[in-house]
PDB file of N, CA, C, O and CB in Angstrom:
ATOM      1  N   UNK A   1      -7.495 -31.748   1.319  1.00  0.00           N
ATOM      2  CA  UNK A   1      -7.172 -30.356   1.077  1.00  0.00           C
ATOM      3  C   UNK A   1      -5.791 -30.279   0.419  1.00  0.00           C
ATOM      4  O   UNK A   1      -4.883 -31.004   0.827  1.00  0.00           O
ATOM      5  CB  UNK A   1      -7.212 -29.536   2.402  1.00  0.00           C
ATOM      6  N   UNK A   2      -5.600 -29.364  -0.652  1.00  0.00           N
ATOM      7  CA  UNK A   2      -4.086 -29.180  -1.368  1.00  0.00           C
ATOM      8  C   UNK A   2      -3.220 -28.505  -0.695  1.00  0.00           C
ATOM      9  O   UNK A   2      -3.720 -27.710   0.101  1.00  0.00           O
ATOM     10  CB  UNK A   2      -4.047 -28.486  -2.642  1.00  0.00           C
ATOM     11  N   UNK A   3      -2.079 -28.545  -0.737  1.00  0.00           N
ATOM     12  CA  UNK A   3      -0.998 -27.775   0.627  1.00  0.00           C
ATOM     13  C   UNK A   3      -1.128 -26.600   0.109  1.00  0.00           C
ATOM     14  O   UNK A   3      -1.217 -25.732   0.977  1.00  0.00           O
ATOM     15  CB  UNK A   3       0.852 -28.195   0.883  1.00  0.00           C
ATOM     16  N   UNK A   4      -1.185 -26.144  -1.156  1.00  0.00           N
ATOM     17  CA  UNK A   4      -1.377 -24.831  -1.858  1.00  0.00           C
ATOM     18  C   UNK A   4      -2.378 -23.991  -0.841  1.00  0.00           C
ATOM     19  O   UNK A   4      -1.968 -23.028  -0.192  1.00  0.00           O
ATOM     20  CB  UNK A   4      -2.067 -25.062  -3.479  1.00  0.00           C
ATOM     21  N   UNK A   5      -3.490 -24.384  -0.792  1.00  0.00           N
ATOM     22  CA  UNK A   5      -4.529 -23.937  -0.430  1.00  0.00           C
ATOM     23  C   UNK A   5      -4.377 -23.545   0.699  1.00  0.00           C
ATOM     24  O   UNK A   5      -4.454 -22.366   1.042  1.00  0.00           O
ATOM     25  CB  UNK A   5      -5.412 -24.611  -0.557  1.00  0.00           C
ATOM     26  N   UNK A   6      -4.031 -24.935   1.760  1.00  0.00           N
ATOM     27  CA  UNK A   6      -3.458 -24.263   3.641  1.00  0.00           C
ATOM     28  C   UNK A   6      -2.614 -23.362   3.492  1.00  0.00           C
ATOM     29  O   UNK A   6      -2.809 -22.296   4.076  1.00  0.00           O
ATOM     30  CB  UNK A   6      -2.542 -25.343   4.820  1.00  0.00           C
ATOM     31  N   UNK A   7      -1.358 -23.548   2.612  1.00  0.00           N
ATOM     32  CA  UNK A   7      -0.376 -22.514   2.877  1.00  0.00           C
ATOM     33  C   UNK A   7      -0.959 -20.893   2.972  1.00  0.00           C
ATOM     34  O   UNK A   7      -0.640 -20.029   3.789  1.00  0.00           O
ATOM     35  CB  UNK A   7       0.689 -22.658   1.697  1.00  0.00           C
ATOM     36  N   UNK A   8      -2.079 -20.798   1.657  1.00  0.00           N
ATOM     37  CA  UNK A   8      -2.762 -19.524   1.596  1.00  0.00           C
ATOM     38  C   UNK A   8      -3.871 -19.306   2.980  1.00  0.00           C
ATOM     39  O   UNK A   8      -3.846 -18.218   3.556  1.00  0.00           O
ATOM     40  CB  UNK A   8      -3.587 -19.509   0.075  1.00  0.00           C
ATOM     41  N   UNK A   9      -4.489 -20.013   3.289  1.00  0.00           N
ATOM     42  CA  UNK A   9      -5.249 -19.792   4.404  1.00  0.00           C
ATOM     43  C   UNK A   9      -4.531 -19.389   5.586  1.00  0.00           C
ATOM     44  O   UNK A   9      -4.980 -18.471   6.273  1.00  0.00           O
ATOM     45  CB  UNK A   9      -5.958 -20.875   4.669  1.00  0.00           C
ATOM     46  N   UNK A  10      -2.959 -20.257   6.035  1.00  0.00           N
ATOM     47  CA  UNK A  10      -2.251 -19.764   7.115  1.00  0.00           C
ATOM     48  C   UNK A  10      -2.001 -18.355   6.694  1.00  0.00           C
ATOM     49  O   UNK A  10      -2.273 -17.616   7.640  1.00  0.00           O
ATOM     50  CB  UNK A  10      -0.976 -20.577   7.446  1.00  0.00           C
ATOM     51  N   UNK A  11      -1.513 -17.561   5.449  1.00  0.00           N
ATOM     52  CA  UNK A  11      -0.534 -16.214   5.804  1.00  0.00           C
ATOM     53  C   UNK A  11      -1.977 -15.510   5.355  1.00  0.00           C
ATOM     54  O   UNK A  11      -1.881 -14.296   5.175  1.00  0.00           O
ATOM     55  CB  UNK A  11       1.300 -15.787   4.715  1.00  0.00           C
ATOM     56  N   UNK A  12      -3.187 -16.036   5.163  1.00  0.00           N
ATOM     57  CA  UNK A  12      -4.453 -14.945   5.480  1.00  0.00           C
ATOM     58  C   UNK A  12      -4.826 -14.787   6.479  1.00  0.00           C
ATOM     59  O   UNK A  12      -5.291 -13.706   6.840  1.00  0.00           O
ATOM     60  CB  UNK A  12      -5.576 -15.078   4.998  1.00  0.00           C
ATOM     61  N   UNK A  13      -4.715 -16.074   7.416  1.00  0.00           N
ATOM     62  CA  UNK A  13      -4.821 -15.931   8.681  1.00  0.00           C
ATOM     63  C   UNK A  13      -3.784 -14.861   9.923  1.00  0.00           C
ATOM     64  O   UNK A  13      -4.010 -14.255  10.971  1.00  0.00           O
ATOM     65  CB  UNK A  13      -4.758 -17.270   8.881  1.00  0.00           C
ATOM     66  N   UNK A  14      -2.615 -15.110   9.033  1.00  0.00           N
ATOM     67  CA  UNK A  14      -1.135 -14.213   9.887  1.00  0.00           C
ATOM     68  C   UNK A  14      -1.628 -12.828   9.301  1.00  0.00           C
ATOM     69  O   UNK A  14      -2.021 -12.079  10.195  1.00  0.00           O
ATOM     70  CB  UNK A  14       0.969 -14.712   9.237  1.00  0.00           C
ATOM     71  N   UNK A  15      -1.691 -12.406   8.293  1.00  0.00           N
ATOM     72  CA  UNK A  15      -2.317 -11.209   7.887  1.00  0.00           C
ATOM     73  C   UNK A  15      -3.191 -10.867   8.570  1.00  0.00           C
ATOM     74  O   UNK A  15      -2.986  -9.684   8.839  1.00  0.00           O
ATOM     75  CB  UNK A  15      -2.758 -11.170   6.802  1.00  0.00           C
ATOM     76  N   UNK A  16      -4.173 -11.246   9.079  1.00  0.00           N
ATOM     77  CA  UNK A  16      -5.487 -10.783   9.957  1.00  0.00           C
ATOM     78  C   UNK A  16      -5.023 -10.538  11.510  1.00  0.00           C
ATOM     79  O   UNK A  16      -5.555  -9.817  12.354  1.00  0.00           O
ATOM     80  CB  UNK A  16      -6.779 -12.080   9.929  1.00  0.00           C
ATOM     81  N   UNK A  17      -3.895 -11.343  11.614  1.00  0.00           N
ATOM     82  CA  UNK A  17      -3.710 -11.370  13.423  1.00  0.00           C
ATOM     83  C   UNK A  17      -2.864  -9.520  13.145  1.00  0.00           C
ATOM     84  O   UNK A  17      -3.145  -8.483  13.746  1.00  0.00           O
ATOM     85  CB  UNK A  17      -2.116 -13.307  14.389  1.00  0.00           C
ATOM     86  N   UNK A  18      -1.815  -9.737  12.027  1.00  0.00           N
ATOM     87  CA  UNK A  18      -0.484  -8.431  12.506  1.00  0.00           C
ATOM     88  C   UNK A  18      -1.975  -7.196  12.200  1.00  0.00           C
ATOM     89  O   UNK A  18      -2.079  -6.233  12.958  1.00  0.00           O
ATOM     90  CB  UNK A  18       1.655  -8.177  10.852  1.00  0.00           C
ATOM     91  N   UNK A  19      -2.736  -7.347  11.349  1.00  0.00           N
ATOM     92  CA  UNK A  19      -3.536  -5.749  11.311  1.00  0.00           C
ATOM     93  C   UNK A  19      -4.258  -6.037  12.169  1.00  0.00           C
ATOM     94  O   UNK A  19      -5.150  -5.228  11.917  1.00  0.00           O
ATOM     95  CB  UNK A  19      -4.392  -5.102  10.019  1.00  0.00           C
ATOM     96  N   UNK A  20      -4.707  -6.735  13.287  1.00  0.00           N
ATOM     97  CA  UNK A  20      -5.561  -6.918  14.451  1.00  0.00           C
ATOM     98  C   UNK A  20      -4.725  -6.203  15.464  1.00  0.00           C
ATOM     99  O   UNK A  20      -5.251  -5.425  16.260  1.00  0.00           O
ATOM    100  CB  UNK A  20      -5.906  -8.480  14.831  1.00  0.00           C
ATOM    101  N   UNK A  21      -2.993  -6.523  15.459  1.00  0.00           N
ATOM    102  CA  UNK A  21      -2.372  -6.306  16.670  1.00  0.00           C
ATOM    103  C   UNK A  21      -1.635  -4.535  16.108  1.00  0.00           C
ATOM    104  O   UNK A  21      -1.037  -3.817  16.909  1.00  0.00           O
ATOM    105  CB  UNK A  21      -1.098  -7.862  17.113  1.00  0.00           C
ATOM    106  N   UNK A  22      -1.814  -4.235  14.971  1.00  0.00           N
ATOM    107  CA  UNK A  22      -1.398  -2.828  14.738  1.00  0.00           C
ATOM    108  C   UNK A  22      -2.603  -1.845  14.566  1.00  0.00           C
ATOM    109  O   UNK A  22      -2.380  -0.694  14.191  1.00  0.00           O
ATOM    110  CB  UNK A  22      -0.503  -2.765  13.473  1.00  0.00           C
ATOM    111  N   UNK A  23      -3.953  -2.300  14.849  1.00  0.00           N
ATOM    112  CA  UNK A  23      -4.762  -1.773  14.995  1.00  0.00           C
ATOM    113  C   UNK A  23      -4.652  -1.629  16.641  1.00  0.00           C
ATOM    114  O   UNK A  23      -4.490  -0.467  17.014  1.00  0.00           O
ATOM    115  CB  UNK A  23      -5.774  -2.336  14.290  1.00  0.00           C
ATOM    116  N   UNK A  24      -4.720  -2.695  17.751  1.00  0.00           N
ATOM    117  CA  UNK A  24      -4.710  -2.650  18.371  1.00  0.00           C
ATOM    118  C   UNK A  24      -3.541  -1.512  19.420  1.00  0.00           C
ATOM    119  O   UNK A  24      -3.654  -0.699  20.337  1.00  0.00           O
ATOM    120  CB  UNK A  24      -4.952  -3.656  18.181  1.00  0.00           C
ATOM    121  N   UNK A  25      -2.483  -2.092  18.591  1.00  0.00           N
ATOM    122  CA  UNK A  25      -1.280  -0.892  19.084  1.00  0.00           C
ATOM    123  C   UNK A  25      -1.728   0.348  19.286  1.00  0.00           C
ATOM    124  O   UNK A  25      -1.656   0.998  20.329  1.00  0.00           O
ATOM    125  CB  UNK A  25      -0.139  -0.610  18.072  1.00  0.00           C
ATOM    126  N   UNK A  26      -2.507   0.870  17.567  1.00  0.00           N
ATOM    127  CA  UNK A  26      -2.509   2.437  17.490  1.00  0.00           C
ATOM    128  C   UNK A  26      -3.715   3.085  18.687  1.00  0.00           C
ATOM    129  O   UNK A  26      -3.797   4.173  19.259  1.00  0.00           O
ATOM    130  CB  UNK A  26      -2.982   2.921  15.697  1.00  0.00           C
ATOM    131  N   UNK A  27      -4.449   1.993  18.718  1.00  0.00           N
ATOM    132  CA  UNK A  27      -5.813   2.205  19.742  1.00  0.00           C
ATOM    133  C   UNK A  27      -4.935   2.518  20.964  1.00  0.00           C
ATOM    134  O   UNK A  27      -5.011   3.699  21.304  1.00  0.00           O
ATOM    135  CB  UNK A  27      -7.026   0.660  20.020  1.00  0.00           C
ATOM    136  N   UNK A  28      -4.073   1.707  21.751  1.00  0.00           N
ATOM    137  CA  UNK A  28      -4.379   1.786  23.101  1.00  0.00           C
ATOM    138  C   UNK A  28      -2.473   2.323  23.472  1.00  0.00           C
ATOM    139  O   UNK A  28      -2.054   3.011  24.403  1.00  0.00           O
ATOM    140  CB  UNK A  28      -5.178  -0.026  23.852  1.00  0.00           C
ATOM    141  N   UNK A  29      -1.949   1.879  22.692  1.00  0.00           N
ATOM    142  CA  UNK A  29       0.084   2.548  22.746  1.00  0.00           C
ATOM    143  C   UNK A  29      -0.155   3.838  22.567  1.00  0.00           C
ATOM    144  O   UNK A  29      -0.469   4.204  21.435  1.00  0.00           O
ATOM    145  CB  UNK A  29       1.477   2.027  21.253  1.00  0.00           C
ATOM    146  N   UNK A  30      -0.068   4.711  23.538  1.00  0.00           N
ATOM    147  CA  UNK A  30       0.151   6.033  23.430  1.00  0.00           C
ATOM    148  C   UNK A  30       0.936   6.367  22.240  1.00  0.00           C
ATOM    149  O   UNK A  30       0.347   6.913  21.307  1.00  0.00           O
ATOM    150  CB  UNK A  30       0.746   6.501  24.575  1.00  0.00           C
ATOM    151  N   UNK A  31       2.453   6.059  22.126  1.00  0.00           N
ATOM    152  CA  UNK A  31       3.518   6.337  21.400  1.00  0.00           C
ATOM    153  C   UNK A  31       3.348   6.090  19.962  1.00  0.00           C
ATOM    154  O   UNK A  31       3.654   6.847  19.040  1.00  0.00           O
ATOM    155  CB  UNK A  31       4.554   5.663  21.890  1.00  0.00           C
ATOM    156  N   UNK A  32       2.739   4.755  19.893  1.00  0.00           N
ATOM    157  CA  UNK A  32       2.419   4.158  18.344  1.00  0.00           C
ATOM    158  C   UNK A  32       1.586   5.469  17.511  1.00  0.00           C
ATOM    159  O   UNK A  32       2.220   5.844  16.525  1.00  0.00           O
ATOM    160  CB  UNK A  32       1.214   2.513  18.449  1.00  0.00           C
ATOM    161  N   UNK A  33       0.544   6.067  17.701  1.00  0.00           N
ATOM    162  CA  UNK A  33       0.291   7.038  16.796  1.00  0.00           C
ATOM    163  C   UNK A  33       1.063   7.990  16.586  1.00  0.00           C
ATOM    164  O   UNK A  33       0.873   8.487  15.476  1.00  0.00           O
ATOM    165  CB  UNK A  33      -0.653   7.513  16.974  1.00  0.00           C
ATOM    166  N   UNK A  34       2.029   8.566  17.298  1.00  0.00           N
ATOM    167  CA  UNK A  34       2.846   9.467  17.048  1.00  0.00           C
ATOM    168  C   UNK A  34       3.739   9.123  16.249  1.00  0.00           C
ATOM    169  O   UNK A  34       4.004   9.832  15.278  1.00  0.00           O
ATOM    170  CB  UNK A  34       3.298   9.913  17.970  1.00  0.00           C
ATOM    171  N   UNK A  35       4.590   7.593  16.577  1.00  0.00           N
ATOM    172  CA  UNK A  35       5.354   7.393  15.816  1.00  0.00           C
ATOM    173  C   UNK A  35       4.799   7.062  14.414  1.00  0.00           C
ATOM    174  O   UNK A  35       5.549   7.412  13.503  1.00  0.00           O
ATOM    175  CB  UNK A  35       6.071   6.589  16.354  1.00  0.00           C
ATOM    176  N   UNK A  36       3.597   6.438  14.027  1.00  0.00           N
ATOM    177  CA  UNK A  36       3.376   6.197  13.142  1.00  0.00           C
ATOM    178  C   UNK A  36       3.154   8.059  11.745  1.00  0.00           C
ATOM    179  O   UNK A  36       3.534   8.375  10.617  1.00  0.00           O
ATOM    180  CB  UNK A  36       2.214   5.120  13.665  1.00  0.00           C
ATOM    181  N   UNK A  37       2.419   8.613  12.755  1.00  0.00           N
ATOM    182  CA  UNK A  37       2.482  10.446  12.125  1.00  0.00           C
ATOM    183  C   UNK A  37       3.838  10.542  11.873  1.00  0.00           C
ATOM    184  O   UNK A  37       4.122  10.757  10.694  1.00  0.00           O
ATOM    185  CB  UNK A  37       2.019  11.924  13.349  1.00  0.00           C
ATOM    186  N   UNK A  38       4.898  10.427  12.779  1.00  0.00           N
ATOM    187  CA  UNK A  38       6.396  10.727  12.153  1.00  0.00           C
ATOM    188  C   UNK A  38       6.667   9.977  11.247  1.00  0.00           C
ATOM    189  O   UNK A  38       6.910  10.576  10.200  1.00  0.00           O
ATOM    190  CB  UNK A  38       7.532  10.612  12.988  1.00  0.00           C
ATOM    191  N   UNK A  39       6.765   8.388  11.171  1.00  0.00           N
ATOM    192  CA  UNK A  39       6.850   7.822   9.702  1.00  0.00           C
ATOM    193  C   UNK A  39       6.313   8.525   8.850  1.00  0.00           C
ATOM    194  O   UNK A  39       7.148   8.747   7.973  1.00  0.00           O
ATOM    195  CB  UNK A  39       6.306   6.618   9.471  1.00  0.00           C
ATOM    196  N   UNK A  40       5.036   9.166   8.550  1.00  0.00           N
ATOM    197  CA  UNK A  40       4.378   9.575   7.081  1.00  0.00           C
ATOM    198  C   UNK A  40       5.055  10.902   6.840  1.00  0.00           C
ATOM    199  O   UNK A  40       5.262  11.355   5.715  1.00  0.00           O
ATOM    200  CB  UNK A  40       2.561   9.762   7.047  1.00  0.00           C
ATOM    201  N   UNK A  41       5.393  11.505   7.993  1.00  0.00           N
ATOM    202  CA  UNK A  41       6.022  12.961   7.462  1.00  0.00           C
ATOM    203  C   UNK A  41       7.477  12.689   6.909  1.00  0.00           C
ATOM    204  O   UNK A  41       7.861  13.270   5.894  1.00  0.00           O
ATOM    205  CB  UNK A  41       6.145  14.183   8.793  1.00  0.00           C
ATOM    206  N   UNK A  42       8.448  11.610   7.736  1.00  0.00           N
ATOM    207  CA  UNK A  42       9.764  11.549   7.082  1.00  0.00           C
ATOM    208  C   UNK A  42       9.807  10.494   5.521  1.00  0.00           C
ATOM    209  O   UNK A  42      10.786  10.352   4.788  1.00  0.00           O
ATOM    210  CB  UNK A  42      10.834  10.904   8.363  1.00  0.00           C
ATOM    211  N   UNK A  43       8.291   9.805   5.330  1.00  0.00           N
ATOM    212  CA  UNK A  43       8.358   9.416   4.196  1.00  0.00           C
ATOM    213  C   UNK A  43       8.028  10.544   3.005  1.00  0.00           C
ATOM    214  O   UNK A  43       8.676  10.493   1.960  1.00  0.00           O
ATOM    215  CB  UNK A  43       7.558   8.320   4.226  1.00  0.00           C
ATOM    216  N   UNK A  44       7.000  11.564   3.197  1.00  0.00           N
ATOM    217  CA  UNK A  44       6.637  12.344   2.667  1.00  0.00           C
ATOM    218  C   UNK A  44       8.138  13.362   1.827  1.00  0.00           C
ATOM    219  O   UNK A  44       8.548  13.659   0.705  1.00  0.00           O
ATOM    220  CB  UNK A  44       5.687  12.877   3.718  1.00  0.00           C
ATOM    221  N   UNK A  45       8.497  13.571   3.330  1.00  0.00           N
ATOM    222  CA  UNK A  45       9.947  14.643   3.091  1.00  0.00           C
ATOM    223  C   UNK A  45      10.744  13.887   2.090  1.00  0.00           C
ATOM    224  O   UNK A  45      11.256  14.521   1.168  1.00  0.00           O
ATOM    225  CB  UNK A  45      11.071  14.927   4.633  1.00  0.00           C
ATOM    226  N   UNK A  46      10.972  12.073   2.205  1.00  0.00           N
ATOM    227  CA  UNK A  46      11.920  11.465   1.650  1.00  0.00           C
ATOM    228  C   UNK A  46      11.306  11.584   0.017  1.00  0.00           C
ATOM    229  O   UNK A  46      12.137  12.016  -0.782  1.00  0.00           O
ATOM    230  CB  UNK A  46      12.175   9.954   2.369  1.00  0.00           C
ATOM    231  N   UNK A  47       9.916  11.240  -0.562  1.00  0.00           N
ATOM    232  CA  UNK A  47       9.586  10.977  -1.540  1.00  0.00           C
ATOM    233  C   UNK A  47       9.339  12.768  -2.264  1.00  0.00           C
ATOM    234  O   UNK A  47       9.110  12.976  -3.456  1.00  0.00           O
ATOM    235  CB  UNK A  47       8.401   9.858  -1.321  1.00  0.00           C
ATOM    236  N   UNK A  48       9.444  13.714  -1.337  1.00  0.00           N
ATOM    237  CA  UNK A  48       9.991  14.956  -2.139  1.00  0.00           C
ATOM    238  C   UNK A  48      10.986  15.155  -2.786  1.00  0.00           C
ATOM    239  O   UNK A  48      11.033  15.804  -3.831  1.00  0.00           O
ATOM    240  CB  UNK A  48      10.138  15.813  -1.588  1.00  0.00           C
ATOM    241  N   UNK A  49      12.026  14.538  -2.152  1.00  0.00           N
ATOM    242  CA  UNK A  49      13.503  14.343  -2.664  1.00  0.00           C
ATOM    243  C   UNK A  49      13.565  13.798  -3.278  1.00  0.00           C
ATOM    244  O   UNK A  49      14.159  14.036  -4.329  1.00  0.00           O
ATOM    245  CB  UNK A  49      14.402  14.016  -2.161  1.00  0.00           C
ATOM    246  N   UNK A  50      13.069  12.876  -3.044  1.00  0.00           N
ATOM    247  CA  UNK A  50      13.209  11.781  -4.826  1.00  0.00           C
ATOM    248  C   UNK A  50      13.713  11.779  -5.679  1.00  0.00           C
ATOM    249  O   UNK A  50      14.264  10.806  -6.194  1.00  0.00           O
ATOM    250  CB  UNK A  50      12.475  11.614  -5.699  1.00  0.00           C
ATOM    251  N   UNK A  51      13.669  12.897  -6.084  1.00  0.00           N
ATOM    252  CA  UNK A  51      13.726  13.468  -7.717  1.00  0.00           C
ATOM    253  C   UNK A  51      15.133  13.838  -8.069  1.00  0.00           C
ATOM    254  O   UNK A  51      15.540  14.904  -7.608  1.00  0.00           O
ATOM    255  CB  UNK A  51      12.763  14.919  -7.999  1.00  0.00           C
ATOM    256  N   UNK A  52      16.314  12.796  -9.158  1.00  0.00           N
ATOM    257  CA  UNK A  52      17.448  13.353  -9.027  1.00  0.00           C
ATOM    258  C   UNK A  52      18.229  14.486  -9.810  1.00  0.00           C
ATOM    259  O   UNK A  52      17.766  14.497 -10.951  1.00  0.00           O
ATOM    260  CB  UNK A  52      18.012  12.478  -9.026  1.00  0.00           C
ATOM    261  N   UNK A  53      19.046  15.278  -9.701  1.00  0.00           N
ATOM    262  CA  UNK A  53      19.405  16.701  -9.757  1.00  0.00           C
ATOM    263  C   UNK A  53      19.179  16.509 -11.205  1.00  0.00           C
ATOM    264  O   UNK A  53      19.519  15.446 -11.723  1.00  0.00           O
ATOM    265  CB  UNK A  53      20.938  17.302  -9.153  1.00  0.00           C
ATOM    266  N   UNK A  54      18.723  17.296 -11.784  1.00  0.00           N
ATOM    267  CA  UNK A  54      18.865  17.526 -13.526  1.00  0.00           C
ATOM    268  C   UNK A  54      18.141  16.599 -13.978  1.00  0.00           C
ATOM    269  O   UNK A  54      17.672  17.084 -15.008  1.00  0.00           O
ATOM    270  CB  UNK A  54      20.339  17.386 -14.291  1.00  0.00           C
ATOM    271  N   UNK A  55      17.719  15.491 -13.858  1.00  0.00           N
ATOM    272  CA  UNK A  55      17.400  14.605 -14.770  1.00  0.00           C
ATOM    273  C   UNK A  55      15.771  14.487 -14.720  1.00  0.00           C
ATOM    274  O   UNK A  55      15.317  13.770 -15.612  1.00  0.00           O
ATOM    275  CB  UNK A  55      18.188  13.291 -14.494  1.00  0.00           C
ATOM    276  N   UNK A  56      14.891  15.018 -13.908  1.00  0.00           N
ATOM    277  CA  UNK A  56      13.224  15.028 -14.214  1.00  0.00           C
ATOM    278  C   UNK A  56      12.608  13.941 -13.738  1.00  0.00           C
ATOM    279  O   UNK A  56      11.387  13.782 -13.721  1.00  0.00           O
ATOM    280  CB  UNK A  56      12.803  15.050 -15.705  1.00  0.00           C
ATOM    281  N   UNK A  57      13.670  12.948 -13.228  1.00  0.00           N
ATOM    282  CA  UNK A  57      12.632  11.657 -13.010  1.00  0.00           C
ATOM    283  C   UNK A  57      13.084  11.105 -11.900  1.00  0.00           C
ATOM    284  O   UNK A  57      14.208  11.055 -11.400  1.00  0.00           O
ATOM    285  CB  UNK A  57      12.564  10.493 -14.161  1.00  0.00           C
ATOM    286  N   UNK A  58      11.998  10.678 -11.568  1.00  0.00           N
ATOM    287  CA  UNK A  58      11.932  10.213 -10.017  1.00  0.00           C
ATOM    288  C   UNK A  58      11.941   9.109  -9.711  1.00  0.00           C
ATOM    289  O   UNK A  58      11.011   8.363 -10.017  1.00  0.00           O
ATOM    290  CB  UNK A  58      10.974  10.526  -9.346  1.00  0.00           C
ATOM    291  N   UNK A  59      13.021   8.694  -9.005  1.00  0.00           N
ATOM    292  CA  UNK A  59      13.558   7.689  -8.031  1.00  0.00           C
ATOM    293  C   UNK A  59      13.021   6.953  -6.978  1.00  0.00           C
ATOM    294  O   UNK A  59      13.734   6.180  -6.339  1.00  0.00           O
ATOM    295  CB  UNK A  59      14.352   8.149  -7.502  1.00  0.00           C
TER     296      UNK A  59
END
């Protein structure tokens, strides 16, 4: 086997465990869905702002 290849199989494998265990969070952590709803609203608010004074384009 090429090390190329394991290296990709390990962080597909680490990829599958963290959305296993942040799926798992939002399922059964009371707090985790809430906090996760407050992340999207203070990203939302942040990417309104974005936009800098006078110039039309967004940041």
């Amino acid at each position: 086997m090429r090390r190329a290849q394991s290296t990709v199989e390990w962080m597909l494998l680490v990829a599958v465990l963290v959305v296993g265990l942040v799926v798992a969070a939002y399922t059964f952590v009371p707090g985790f869905q809430r906090g996760v709803g407050e992340l999207g609203t203070d990203m939302s608010r942040l990417f309104a702002q974005a936009e800098s004074d006078g110039s039309g384009d967004m940041r």
